[in-house]
LOTIDO-966892 format. One record per residue (C-alpha): residue in three letters; x negated, y, z negated. Coordinates in steps of 0.02 Angstrom, whole numbers, plus 50000, padded with zeros to 5 digits. Layout:
BEGIN
@rest=ALA; c1=X; c2=Y; c3=Z
...
This chain:
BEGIN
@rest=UNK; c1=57373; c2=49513; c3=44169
@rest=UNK; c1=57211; c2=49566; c3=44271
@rest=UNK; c1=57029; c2=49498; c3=44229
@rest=UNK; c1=56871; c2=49488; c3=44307
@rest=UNK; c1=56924; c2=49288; c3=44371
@rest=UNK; c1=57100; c2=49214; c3=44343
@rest=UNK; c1=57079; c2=49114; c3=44159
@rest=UNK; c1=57077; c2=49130; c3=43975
@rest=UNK; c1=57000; c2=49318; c3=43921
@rest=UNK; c1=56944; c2=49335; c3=43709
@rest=UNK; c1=56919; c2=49479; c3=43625
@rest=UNK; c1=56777; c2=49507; c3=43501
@rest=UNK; c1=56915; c2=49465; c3=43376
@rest=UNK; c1=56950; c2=49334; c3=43444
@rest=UNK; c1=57129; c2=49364; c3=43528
@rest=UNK; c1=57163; c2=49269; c3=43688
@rest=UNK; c1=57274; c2=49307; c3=43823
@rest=UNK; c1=57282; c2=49221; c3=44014
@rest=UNK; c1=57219; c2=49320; c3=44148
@rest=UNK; c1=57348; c2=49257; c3=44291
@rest=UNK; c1=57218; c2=49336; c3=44434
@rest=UNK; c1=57056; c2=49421; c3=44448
@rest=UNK; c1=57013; c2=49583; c3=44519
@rest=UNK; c1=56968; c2=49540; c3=44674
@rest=UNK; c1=57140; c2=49456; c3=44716
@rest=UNK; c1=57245; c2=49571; c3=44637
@rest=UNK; c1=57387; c2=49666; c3=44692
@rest=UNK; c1=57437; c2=49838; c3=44671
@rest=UNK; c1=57551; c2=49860; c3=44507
@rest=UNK; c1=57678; c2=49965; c3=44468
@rest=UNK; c1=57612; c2=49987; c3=44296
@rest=UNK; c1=57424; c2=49996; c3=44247
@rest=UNK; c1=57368; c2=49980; c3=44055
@rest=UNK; c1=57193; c2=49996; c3=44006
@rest=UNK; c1=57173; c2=49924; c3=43846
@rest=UNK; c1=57034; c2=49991; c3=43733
@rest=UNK; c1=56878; c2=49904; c3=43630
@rest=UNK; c1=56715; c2=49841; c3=43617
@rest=UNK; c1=56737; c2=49777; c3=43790
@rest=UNK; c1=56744; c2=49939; c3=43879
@rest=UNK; c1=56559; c2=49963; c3=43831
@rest=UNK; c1=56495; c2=49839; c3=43967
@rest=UNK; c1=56599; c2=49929; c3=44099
@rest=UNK; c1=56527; c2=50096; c3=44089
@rest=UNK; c1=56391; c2=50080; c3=44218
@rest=UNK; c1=56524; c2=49979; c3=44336
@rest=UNK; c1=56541; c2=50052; c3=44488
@rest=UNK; c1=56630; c2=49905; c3=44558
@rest=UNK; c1=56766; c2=49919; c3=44422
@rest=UNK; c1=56779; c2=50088; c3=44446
@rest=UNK; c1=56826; c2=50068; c3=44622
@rest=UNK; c1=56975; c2=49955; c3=44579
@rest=UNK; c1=57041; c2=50044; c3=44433
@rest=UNK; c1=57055; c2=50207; c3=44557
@rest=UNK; c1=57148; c2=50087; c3=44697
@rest=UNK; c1=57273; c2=50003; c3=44589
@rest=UNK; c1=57319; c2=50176; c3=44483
@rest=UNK; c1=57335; c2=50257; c3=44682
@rest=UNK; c1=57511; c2=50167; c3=44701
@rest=UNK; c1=57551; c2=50156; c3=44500
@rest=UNK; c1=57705; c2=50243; c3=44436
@rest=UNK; c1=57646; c2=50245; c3=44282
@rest=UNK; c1=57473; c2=50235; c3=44226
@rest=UNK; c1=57415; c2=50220; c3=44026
@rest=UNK; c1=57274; c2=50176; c3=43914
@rest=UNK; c1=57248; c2=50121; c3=43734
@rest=UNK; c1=57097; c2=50191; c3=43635
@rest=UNK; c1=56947; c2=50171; c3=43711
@rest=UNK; c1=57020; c2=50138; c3=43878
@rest=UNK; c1=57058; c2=50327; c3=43908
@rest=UNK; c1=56881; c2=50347; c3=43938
@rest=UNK; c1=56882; c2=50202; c3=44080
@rest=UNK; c1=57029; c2=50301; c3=44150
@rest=UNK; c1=56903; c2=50467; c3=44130
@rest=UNK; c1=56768; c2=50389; c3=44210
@rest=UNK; c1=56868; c2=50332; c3=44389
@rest=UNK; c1=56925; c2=50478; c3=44366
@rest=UNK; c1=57125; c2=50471; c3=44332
@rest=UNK; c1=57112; c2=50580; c3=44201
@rest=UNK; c1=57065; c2=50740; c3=44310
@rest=UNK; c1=57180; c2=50879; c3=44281
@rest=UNK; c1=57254; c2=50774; c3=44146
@rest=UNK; c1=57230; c2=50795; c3=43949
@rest=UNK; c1=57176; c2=50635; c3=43842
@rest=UNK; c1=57118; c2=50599; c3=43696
@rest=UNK; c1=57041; c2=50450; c3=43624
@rest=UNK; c1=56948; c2=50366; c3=43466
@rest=UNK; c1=56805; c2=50512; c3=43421
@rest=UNK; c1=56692; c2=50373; c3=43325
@rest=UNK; c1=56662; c2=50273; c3=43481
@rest=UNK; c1=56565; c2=50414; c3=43579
């Protein structure tokens, strides 16, 4: 698990999971998921995060979203030449 810094991430329901490193010390996966919700609203105007999704998917055999994160994967622009579809309500 990948998060901004290497500790405990919550999601606006509450749901916790560990973050075992942070971006910035990351390694390239095999496997990138992009999980979807109310916190892919304060990445939009990331540029930074942008930049990182794009390098980790470069080497990524396989490379996935739930929701909300398709439009994360849009926006660094993995989803060129791909189709996608998402959840309508949140645009």
């Amino acid at each position: 698990m990948v998060g901004s810094s290497q500790g405990l991430v919550r999601n606006s329901q509450g749901a916790e999971v560990v973050a075992t490193v942070g971006y910035r010390d990351a390694k390239l996966p095999s496997i990138v998921l992009v999980p979807g919700g109310q916190g892919t609203r304060s990445l939009v105007n990331d540029a930074e995060f942008f930049e990182r999704l794009a390098a980790w998917a470069s080497e990524a055999r396989l490379v996935t979203s739930v929701c909300t994160g398709a439009a994360l994967l849009a926006a660094a622009g993995l989803l060129d030449g791909f189709r996608a579809t998402t959840n309508k309500r949140a645009y």
